[in-house]
N, CA, C and O of each residue as an XYZ file, in Angstrom:
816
protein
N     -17.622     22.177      5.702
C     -18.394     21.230      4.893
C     -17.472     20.328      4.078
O     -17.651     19.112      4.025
N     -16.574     20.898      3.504
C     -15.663     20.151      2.702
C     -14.578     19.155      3.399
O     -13.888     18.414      2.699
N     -14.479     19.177      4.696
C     -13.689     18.600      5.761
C     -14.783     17.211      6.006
O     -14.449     16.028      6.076
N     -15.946     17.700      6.090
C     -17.031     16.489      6.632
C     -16.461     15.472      5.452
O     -15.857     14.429      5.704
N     -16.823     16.064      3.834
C     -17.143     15.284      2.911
C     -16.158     14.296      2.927
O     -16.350     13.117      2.629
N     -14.740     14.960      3.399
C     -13.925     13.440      3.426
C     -13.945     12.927      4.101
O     -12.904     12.271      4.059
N     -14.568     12.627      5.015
C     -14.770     11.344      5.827
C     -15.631     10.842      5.263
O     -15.411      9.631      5.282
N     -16.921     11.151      4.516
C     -17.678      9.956      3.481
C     -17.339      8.791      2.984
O     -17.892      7.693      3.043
N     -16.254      9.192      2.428
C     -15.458      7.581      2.074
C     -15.039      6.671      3.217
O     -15.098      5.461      3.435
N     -14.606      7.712      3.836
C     -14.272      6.465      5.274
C     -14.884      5.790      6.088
O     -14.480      4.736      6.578
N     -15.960      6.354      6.318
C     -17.177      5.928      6.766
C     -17.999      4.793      6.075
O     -18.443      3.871      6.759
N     -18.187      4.845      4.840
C     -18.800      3.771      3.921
C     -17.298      2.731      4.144
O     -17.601      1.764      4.844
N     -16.347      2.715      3.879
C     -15.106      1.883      3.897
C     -15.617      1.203      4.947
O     -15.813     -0.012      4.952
N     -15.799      1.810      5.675
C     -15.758      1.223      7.033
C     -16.778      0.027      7.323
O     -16.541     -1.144      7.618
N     -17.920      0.660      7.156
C     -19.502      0.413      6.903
C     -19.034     -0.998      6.377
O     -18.550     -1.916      7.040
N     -19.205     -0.966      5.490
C     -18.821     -2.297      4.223
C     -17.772     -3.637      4.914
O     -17.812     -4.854      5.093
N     -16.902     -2.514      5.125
C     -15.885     -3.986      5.788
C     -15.742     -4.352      7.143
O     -14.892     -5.121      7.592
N     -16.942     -3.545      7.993
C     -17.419     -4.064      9.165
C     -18.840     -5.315      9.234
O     -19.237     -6.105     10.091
N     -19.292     -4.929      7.771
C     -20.569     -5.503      7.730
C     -20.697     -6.861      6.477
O     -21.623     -7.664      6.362
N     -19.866     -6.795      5.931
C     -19.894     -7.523      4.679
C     -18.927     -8.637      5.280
O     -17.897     -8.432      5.921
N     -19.681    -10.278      4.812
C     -19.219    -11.565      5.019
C     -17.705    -11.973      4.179
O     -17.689    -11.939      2.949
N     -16.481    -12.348      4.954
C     -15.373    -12.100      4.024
C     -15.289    -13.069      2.992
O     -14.514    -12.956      2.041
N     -16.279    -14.276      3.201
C     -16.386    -15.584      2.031
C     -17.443    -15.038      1.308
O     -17.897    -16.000      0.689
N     -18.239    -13.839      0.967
C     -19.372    -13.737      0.320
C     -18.417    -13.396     -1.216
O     -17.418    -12.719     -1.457
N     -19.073    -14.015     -1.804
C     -18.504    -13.464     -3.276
C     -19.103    -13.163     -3.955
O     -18.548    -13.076     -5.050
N     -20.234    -12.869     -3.944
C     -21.622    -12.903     -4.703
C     -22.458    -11.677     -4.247
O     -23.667    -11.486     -4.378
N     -21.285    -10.712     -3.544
C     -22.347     -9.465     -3.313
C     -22.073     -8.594     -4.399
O     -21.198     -8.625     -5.264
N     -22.935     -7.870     -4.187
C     -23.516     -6.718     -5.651
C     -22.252     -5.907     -5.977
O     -21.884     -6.112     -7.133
N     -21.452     -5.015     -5.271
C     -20.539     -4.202     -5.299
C     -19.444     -4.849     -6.452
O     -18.891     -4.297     -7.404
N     -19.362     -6.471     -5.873
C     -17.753     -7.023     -6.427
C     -18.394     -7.448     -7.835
O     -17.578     -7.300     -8.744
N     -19.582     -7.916     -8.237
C     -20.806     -8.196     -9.544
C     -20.409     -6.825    -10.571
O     -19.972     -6.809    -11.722
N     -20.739     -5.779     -9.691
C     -20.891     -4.113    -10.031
C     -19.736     -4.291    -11.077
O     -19.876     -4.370    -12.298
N     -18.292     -4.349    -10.193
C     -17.133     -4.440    -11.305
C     -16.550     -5.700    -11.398
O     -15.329     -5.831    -11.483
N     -17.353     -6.671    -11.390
C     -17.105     -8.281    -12.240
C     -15.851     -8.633    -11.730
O     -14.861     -8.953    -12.387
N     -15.970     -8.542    -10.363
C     -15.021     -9.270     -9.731
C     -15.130    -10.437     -9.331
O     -16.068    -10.379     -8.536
N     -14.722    -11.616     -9.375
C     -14.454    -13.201     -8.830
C     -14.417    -13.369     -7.059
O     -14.699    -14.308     -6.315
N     -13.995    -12.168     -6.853
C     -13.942    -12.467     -5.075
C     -13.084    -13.524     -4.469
O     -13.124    -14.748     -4.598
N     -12.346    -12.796     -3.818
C     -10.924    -13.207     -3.206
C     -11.627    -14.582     -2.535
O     -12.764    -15.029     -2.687
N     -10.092    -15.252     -1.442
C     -10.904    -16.312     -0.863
C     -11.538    -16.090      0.576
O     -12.628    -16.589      0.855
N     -10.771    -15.277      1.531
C     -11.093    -14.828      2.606
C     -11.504    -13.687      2.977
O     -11.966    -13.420      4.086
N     -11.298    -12.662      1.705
C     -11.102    -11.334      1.778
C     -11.881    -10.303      1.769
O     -11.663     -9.184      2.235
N     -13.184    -10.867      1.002
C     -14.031    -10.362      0.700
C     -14.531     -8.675      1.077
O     -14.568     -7.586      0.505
N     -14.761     -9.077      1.985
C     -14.871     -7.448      2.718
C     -14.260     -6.491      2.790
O     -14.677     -5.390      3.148
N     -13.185     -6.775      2.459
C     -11.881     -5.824      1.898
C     -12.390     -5.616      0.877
O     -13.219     -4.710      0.796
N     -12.127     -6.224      0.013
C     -12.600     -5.962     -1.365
C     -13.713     -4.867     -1.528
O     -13.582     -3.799     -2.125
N     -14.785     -5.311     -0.915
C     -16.523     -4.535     -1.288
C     -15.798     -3.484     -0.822
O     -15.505     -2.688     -1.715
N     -15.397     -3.195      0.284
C     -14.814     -2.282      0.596
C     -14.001     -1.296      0.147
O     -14.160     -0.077      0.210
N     -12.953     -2.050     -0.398
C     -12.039     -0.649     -1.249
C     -12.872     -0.487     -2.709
O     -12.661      0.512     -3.396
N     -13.750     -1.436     -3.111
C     -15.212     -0.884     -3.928
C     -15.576      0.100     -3.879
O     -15.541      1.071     -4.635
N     -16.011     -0.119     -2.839
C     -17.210      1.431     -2.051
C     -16.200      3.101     -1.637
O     -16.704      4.224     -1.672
N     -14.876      2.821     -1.311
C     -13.980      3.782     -0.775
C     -14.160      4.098     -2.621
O     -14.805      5.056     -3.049
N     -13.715      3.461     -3.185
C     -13.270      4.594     -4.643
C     -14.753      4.737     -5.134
O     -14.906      5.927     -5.412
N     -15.649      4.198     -5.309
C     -16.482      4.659     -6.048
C     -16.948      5.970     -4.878
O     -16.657      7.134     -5.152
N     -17.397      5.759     -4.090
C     -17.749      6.990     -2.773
C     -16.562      8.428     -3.528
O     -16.920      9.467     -4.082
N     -15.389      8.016     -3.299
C     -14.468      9.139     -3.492
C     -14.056      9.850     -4.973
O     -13.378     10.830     -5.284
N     -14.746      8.939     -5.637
C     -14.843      9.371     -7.201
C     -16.434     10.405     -7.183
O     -16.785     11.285     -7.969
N     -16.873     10.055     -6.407
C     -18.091     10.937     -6.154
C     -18.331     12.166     -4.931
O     -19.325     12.871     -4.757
N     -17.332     12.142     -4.345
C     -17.360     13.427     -3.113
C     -16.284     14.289     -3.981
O     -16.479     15.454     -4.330
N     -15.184     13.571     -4.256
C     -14.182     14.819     -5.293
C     -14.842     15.044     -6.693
O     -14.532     16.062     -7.312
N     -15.611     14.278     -7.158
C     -16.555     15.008     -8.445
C     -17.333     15.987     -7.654
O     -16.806     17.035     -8.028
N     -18.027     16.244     -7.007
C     -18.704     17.202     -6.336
C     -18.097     18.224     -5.749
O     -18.655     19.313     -5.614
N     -16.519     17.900     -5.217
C     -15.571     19.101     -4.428
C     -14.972     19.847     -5.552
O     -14.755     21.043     -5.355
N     -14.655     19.313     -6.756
C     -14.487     19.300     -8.193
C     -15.187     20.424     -9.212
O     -14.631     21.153    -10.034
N     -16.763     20.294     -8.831
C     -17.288     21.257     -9.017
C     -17.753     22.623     -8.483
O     -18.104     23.714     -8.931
N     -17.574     21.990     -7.255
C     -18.012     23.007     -5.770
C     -17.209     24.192     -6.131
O     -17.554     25.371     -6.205
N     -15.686     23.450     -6.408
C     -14.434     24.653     -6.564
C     -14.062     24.898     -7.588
O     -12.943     24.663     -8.044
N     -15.172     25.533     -8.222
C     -14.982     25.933     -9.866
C     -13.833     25.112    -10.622
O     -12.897     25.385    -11.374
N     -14.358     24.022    -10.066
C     -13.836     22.938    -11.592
C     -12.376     22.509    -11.366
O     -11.703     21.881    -12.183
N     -12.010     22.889    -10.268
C     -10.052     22.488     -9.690
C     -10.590     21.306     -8.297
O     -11.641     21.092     -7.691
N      -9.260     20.795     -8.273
C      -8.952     20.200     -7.040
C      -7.165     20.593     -6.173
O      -6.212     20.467     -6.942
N      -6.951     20.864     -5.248
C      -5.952     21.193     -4.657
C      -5.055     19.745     -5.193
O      -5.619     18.827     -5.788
N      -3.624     19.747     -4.872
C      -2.915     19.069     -5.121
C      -2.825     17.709     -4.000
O      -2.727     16.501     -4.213
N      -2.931     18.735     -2.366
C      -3.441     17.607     -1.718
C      -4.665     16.343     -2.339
O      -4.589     15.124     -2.186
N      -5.607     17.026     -2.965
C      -6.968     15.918     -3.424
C      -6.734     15.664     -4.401
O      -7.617     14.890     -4.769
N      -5.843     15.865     -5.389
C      -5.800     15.064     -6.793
C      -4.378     14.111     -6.124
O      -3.733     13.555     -7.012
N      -4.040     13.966     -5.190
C      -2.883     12.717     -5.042
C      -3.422     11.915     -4.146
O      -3.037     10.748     -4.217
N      -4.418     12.243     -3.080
C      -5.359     11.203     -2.363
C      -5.988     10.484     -2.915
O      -6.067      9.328     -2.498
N      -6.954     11.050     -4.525
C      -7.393     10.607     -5.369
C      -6.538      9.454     -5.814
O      -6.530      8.342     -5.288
N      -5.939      9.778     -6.672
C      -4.407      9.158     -7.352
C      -4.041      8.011     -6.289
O      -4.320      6.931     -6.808
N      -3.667      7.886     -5.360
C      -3.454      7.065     -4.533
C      -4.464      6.033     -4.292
O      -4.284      4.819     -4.388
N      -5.580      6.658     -3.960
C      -6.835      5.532     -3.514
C      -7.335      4.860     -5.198
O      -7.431      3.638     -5.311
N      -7.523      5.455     -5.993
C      -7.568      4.681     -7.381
C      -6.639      3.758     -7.897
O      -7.017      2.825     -8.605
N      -5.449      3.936     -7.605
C      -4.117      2.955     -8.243
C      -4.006      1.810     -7.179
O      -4.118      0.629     -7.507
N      -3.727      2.306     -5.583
C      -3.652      1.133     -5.046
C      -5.350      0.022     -4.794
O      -5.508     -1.188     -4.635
N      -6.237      1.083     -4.863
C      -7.041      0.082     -4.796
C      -7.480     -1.099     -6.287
O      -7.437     -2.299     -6.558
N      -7.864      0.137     -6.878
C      -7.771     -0.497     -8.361
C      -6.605     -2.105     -8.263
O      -7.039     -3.204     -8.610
N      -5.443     -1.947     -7.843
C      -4.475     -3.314     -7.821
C      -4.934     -4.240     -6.687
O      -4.685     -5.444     -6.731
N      -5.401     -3.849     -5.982
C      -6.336     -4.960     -4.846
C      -7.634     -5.482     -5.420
O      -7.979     -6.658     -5.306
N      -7.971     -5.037     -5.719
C      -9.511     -5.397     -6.857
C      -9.082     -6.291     -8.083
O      -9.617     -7.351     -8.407
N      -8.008     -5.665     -8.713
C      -7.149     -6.316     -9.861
C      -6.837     -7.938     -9.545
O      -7.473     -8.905     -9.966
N      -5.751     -7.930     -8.740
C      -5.498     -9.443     -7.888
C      -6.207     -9.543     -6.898
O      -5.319     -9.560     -6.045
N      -7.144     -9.624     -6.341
C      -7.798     -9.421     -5.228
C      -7.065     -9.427     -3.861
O      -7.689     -9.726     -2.844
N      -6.300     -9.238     -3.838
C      -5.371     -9.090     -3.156
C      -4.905     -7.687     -1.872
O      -3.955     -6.944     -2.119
N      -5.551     -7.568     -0.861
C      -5.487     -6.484      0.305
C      -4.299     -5.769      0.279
O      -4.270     -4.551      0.108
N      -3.017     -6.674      0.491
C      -2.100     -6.488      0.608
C      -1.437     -4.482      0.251
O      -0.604     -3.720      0.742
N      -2.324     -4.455     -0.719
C      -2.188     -3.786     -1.557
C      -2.567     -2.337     -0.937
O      -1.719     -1.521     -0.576
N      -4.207     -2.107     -0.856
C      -4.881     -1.422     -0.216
C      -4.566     -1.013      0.941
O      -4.984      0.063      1.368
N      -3.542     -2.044      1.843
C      -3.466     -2.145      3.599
C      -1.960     -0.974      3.343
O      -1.754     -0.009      4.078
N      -1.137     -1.328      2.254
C       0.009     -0.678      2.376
C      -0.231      1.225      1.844
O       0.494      2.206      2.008
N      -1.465      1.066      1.242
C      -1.755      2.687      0.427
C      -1.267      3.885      1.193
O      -0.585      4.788      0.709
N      -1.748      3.791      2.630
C      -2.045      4.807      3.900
C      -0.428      5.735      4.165
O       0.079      6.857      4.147
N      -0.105      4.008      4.452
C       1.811      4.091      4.723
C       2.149      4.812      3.653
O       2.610      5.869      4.084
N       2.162      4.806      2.714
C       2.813      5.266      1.610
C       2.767      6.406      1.838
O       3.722      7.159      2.029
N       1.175      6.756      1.842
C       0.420      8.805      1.349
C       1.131      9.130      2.710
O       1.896     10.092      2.646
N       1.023      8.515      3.921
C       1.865      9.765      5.054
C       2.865      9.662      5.134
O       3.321     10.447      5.966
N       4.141      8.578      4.326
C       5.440      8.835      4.390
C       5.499     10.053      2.925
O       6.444     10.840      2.882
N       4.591     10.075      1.995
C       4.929     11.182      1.171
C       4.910     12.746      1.554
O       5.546     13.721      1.154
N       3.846     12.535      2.554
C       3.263     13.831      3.284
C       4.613     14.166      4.256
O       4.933     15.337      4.462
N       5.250     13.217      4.740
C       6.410     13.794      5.575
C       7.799     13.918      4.936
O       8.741     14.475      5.500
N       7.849     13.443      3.901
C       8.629     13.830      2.808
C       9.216     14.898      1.893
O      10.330     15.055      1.394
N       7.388     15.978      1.825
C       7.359     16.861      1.438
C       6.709     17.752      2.535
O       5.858     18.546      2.136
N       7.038     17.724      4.057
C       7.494     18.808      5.020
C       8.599     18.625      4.955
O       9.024     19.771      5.098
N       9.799     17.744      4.790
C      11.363     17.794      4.994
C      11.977     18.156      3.977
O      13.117     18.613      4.059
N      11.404     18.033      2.950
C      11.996     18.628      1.870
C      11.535     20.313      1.157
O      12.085     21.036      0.326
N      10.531     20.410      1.800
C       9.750     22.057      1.029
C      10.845     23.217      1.543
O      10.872     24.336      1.032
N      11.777     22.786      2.659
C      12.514     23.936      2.929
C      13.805     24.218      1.308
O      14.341     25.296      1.054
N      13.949     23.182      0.661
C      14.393     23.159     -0.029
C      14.175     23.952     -1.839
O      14.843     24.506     -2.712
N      13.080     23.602     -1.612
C      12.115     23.969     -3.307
C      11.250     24.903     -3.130
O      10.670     24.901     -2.044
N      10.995     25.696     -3.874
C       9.951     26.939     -4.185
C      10.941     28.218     -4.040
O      12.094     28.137     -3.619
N      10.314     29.384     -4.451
C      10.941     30.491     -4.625
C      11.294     30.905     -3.345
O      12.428     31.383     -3.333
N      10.635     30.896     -2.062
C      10.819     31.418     -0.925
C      11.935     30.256     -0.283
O      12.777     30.761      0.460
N      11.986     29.520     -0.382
C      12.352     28.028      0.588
C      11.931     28.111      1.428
O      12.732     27.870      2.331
N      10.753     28.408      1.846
C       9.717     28.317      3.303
C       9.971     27.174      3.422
O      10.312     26.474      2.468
N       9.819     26.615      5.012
C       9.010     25.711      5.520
C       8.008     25.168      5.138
O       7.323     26.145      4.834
N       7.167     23.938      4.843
C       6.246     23.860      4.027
C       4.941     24.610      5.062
O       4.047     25.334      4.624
N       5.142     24.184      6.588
C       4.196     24.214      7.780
C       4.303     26.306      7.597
O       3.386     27.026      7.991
N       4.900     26.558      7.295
C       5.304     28.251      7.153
C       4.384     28.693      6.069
O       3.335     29.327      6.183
N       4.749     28.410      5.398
C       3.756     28.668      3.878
C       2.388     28.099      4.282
O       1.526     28.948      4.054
N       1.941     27.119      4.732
C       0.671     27.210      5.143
C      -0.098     27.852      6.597
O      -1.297     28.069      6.775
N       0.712     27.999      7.260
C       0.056     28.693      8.870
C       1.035     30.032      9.240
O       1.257     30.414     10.389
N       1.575     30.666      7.987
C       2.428     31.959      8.205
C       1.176     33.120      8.380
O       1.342     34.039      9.182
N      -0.064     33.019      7.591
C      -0.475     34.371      7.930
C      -1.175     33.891      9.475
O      -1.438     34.931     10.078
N      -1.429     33.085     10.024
C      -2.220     32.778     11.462
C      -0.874     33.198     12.333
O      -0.837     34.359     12.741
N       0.036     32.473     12.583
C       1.583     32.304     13.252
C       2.254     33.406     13.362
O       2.158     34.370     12.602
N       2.968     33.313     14.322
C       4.133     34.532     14.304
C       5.376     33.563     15.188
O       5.448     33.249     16.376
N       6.073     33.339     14.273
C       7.252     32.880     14.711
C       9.117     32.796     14.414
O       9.727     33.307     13.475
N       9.455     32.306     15.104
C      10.998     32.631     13.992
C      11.819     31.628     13.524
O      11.642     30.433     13.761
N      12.615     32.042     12.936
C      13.136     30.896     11.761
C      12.949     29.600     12.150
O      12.272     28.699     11.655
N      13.797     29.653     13.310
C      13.975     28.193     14.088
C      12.573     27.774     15.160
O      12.452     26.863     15.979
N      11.855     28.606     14.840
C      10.092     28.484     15.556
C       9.774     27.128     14.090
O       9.778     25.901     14.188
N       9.492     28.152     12.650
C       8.989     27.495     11.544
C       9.906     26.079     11.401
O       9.336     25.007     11.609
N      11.093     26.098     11.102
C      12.035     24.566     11.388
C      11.205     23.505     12.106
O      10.674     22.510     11.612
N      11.202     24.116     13.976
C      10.868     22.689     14.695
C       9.173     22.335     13.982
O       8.832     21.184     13.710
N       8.509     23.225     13.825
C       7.193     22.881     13.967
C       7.142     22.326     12.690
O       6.224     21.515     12.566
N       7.885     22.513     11.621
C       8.059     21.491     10.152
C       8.424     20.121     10.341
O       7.915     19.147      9.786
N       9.106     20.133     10.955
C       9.953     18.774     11.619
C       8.856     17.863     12.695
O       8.672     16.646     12.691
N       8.290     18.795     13.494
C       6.885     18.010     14.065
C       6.149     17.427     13.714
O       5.632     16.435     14.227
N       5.839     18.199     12.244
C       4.268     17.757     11.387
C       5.171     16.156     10.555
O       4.835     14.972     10.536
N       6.412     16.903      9.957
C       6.924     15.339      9.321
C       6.746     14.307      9.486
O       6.429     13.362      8.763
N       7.205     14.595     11.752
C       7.739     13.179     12.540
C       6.559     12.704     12.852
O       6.572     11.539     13.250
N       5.117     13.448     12.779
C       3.976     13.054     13.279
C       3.698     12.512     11.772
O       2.874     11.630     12.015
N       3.840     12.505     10.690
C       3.353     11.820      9.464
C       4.105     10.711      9.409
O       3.614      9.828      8.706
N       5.541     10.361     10.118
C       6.381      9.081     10.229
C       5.544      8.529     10.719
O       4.897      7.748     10.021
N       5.283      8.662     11.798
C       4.776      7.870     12.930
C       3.466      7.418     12.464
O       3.055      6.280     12.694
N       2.821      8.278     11.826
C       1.720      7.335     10.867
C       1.178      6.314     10.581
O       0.248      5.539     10.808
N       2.884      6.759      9.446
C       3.207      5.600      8.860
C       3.163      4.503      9.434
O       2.358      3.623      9.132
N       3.882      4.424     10.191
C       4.102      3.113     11.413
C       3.251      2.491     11.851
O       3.113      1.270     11.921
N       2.357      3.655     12.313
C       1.168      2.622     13.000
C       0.011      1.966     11.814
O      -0.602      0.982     12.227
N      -0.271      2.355     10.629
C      -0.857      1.641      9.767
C       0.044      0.754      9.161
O      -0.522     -0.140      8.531
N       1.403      0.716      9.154
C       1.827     -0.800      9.149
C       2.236     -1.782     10.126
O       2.863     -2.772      9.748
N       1.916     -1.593     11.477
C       1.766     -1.627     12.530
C       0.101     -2.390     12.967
O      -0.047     -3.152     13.922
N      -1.163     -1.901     11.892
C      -1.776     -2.603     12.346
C      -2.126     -2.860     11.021
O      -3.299     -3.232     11.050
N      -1.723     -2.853      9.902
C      -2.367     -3.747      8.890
C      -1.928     -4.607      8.277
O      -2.402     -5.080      7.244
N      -0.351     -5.123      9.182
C       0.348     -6.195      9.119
C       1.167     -6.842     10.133
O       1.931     -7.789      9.946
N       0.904     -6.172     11.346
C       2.173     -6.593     12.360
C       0.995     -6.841     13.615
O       0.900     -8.068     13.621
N       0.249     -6.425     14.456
C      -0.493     -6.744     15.172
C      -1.926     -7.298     15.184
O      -2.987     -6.684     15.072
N      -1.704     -8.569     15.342
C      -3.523     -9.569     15.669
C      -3.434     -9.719     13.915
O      -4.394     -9.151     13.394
N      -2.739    -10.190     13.177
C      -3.185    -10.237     12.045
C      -3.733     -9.291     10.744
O      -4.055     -9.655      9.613
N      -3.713     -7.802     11.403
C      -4.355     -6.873     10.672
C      -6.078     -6.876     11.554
O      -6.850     -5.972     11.236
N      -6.365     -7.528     12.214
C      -7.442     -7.420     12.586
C      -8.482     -6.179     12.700
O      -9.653     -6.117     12.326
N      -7.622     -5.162     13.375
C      -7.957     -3.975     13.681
C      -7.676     -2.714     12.807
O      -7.692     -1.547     13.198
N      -7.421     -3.158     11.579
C      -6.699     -2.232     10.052
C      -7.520     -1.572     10.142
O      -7.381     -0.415     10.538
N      -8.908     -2.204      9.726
C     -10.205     -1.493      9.542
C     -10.317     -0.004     10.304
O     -10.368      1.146      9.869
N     -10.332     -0.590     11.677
C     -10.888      0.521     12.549
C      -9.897      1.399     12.725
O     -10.277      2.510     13.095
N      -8.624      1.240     12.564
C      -7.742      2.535     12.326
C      -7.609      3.362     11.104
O      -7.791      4.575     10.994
N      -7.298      2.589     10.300
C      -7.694      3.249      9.115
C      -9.180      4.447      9.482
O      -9.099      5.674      9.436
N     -10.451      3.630      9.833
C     -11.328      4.748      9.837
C     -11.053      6.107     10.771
O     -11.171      7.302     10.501
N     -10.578      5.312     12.158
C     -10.665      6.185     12.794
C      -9.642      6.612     13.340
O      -9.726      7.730     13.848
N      -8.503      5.970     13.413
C      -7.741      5.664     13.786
C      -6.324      7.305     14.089
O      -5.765      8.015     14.925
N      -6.429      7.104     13.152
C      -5.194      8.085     12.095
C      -6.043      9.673     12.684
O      -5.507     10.696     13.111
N      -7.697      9.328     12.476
C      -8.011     10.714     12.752
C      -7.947     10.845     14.019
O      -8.249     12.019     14.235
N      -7.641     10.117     15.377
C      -8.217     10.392     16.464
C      -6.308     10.709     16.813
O      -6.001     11.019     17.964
N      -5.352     10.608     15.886
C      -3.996     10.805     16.224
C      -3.732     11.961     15.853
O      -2.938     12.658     16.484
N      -4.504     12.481     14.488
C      -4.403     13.864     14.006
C      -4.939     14.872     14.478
O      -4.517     15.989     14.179
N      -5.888     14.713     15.241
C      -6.750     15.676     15.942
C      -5.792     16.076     17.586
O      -5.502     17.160     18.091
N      -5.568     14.871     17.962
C      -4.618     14.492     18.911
C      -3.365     15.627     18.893
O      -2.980     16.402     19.769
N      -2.887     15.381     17.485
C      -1.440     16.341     17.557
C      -2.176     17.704     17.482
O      -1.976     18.445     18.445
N      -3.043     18.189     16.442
C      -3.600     19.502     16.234
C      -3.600     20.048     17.381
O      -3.157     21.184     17.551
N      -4.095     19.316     18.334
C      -4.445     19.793     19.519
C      -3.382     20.145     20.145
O      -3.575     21.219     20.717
N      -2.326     19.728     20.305
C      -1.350     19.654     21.677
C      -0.615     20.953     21.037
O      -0.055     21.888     21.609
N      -0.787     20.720     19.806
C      -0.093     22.016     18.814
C      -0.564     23.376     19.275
O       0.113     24.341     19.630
N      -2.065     23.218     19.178
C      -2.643     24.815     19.783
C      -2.397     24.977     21.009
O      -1.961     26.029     21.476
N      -2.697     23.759     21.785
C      -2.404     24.215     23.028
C      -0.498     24.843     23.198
O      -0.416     26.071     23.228
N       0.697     24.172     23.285
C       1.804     24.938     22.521
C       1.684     26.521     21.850
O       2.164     27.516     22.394
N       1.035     26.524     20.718
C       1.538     27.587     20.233
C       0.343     28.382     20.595
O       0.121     29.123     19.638
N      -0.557     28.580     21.559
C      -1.359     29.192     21.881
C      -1.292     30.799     21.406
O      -1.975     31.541     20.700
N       0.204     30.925     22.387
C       0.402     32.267     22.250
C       1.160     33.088     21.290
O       1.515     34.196     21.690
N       1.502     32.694     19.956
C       1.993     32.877     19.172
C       0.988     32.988     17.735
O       1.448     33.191     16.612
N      -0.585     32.792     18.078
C      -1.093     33.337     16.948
C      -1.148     35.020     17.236
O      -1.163     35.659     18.288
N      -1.176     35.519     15.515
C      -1.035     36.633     15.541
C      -2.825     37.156     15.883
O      -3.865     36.512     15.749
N      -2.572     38.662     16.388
C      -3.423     38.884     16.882
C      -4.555     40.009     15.614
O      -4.072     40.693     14.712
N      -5.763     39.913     15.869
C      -7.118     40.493     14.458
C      -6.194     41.610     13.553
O      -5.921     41.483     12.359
N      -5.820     42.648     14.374
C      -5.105     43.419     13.933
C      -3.973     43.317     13.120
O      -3.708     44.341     12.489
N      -3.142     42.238     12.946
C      -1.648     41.462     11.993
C      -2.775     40.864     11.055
O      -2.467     40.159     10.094
């Protein structure tokens, strides 16, 4: 359930800046927070509107769901989608919003290359999270840390790849929504299939 809820935001993101006129300046959302409305942009805008207000309202609810905490993963997604959008809304300006994505998955691969380093254990970061499922060895936990990183590089790339380097950004939208997830599901997958035989078995 809590997996669905984040795609809520993405989905309305989506919604909005598939459907909303980019010269409209006069729709309710950009009124909502007394915005002037960019010149071409518009739909961006309503858009990263609707993404934070939506996500100020699925993590108030995940917020409470989980006795009143949020994981560190969701208070920096948070953090992220409020600051950079908030500065696209600010100057009305995309630029801003288009670069957010790049950022959160070069941080995410940042801190798989570096977790071998910090914490009491120096796990792997991919170790510390899939050690009680996994059974593997040192240099098992290494490559598959190094996988998840190079698959968060590559991310990176492709959302600046399409929200500034190909057709104009044209297609930002639809990767952003779907994009990223149909790459993540993509790796998950090739992953199980790989480590098939290396989950531990009811009994471990």
């Amino acid at each position: 359930m809590k997996a669905l809820l984040d795609f809520v935001p993405l989905i309305i993101f989506f919604y909005l800046y598939k459907t909303v006129d980019p010269k409209d300046v006069d729709h309710p959302l950009l009124q909502l927070i007394g915005s002037a409305g960019g010149v071409n942009n518009n739909n961006i805008l309503v858009a990263t509107t609707g993404l934070i207000i939506s996500m100020l309202v699925v993590y108030g609810a995940l917020f409470i769901s989980q006795k009143f905490r949020l994981d560190k993963q969701q208070w920096f997604v948070l953090f992220m989608t409020v600051i950079f959008g908030g500065i696209t809304l600010m100057l009305s300006d995309d630029f801003y919003i288009r670069l957010k994505a790049a950022i959160l998955n070069l941080v995410f691969a940042g801190a798989f290359l570096l977790s071998p380093y910090f914490g009491k254990d120096k796990k792997p970061l991919i170790q510390r999270l899939f050690g009680p499922v996994l059974d593997l060895t040192e240099k098992g936990w290494k490559n598959l840390n190094f996988a998840w990183a190079a698959m968060f590089i590559v991310m990176s790339g492709l959302h600046v790849f399409f929200a500034f380097l190909f057709a104009g950004g044209k297609y930002w939208g639809e990767f952003t929504a779907f994009g990223d997830m149909i790459v993540m599901f993509s790796f998950i997958i090739i992953q199980f299939v790989i480590l098939r035989k290396h989950f531990k078995s009811g009994d471990e």
